[in-house]
C-alpha positions as CSV (number, residue, x, y, z in Angstrom):
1,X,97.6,99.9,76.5
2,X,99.6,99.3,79.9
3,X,97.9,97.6,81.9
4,X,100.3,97.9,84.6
5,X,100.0,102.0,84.4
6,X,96.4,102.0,84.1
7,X,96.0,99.7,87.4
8,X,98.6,102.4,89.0
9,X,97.0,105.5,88.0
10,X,93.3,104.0,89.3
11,X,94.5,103.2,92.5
12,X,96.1,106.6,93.0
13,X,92.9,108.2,92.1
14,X,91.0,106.1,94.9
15,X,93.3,107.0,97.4
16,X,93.2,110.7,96.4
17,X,89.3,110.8,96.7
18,X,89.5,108.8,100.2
19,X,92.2,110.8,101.2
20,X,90.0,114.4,99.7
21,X,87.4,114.6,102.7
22,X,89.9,115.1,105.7
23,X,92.2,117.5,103.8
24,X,89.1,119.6,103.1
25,X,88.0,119.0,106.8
26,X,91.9,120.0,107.9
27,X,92.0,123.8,107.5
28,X,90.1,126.7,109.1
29,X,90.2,129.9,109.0
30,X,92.4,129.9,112.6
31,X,95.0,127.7,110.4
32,X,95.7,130.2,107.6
33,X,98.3,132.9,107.8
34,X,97.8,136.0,109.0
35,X,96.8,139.1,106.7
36,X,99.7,140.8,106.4
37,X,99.7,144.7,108.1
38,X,98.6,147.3,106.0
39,X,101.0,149.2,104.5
40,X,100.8,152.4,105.6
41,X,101.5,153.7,109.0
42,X,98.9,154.5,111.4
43,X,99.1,158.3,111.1
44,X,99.3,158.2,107.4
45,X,96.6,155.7,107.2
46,X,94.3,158.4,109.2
47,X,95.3,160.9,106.5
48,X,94.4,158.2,103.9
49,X,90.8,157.8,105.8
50,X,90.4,161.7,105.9
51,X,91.2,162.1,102.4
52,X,88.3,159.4,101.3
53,X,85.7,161.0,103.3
54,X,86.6,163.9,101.7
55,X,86.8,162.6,98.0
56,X,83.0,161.0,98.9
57,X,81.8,162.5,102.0
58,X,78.6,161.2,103.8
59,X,75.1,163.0,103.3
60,X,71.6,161.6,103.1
61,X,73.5,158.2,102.0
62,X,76.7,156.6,103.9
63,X,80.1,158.0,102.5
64,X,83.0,156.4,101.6
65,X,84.8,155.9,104.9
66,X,81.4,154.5,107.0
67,X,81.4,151.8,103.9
68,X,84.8,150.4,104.3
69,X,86.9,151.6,101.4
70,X,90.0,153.3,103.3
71,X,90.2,149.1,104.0
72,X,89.8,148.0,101.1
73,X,92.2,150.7,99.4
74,X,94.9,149.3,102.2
75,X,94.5,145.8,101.2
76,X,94.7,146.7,97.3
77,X,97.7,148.7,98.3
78,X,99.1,145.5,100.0
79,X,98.6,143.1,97.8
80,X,97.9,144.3,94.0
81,X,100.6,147.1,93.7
82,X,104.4,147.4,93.8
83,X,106.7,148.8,96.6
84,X,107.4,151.9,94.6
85,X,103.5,152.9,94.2
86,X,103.1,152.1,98.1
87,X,106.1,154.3,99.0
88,X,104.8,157.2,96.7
89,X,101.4,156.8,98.3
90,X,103.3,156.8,101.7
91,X,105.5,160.1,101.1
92,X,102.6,161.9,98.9
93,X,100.5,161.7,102.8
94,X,102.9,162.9,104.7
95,X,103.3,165.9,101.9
96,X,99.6,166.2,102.2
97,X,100.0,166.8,106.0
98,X,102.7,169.7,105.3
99,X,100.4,171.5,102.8
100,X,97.7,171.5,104.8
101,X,100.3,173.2,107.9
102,X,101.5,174.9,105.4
103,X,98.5,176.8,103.8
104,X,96.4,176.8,106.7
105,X,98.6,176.5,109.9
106,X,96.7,173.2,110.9
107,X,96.3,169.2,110.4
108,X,94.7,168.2,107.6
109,X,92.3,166.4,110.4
110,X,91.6,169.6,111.7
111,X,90.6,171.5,108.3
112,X,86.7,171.6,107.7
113,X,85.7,169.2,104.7
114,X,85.3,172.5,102.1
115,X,89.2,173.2,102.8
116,X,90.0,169.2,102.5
117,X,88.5,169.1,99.4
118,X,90.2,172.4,98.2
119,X,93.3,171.5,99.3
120,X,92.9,168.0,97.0
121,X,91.8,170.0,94.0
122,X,95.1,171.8,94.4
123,X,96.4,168.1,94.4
124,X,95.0,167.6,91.1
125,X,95.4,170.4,89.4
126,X,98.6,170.7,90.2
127,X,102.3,170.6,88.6
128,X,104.0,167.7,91.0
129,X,103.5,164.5,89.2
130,X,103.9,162.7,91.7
131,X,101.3,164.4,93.8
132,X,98.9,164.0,90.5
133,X,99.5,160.3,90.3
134,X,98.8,159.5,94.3
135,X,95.7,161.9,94.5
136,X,94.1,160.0,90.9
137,X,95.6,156.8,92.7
138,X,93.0,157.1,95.6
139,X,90.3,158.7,94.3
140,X,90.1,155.8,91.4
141,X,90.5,153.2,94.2
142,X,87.4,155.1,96.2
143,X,85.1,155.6,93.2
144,X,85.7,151.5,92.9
145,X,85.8,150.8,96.2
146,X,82.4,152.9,97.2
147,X,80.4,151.3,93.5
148,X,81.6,148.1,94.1
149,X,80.4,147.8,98.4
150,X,77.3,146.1,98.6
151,X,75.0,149.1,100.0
152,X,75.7,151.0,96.8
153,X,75.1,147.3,94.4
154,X,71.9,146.7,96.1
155,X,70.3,150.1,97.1
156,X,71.2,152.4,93.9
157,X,72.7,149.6,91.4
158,X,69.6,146.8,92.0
159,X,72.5,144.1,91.5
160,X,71.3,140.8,90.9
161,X,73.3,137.8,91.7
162,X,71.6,135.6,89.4
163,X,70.3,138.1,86.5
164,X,67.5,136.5,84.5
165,X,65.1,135.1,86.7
166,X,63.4,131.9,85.7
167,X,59.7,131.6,86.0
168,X,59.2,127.9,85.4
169,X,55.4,127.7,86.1
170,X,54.1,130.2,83.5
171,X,50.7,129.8,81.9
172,X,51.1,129.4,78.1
173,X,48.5,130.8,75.4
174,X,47.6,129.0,73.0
């Protein structure tokens, strides 16, 4: 054995735990880099919001928009897919505007939710793939964005964080 090493290596490790505390004490929140902008325009990102409320719209329960998930589909979009998906995403909106002047001589904004959600069936029924792949796109990331927010994990789901409750103090027949 190296002594010589061994006496190094220790004395780096002491340092490294004094020196632990005031790096973990160094950052905040105010210290990290900003979130980078969503990637989609504000006008398309609207669209986006309209066409979630559509896909799960609110009722007796909240709906996808009031939980969040045009959000969270943004930051997905941002940070878990490449340029080419965000750019079909991007174009497929501003298509989605057109139909909607198009069929109906309004904004998509403007159509009442039964047209919306005609106008998407259309989207998926249809013979434009890329149309088909941004319309599945979003309403996959809503269905996991809506299940996976924490109103619909602890009001319908009964999510546990710690499944299997232990009950230590349990009286034992003999």
């Amino acid at each position: 054995m190296q002594r010589r090493k061994s006496i190094k290596n220790m004395a780096l490790l002491a340092g490294g735990l004094v020196a632990l505390p005031h790096w973990a004490k160094a950052w905040s929140l105010e210290s990290l880099p900003p979130m980078a902008l969503p990637p989609l325009p504000m006008l398309e990102g609207n669209t986006l919001a309209l066409i979630i409320e559509a896909i799960i719209p609110e009722s007796e329960t909240k709906g996808a928009k009031s939980l969040g998930v045009p959000a969270f589909i943004n930051t997905m979009l941002a940070d878990c897919y490449e340029k080419k998906v965000v750019d079909n995403v991007e174009k497929s909106l501003a298509r989605v505007e057109g139909i909607a002047q198009a069929k109906f001589q309004q904004g998509f904004a403007a159509l009442p939710l039964a047209q919306k959600q005609a106008l998407l069936l259309e989207l998926e029924k249809g013979e434009d793939k890329d149309l088909k792949d941004f319309y599945s796109l979003i309403k996959n990331l809503t269905i996991q964005g809506y299940t996976t927010s924490e109103y619909v994990q602890t009001t319908f789901l009964k999510y546990e964080m710690v499944p299997g409750h232990y009950y230590g103090c349990v009286p034992v027949k003999s």
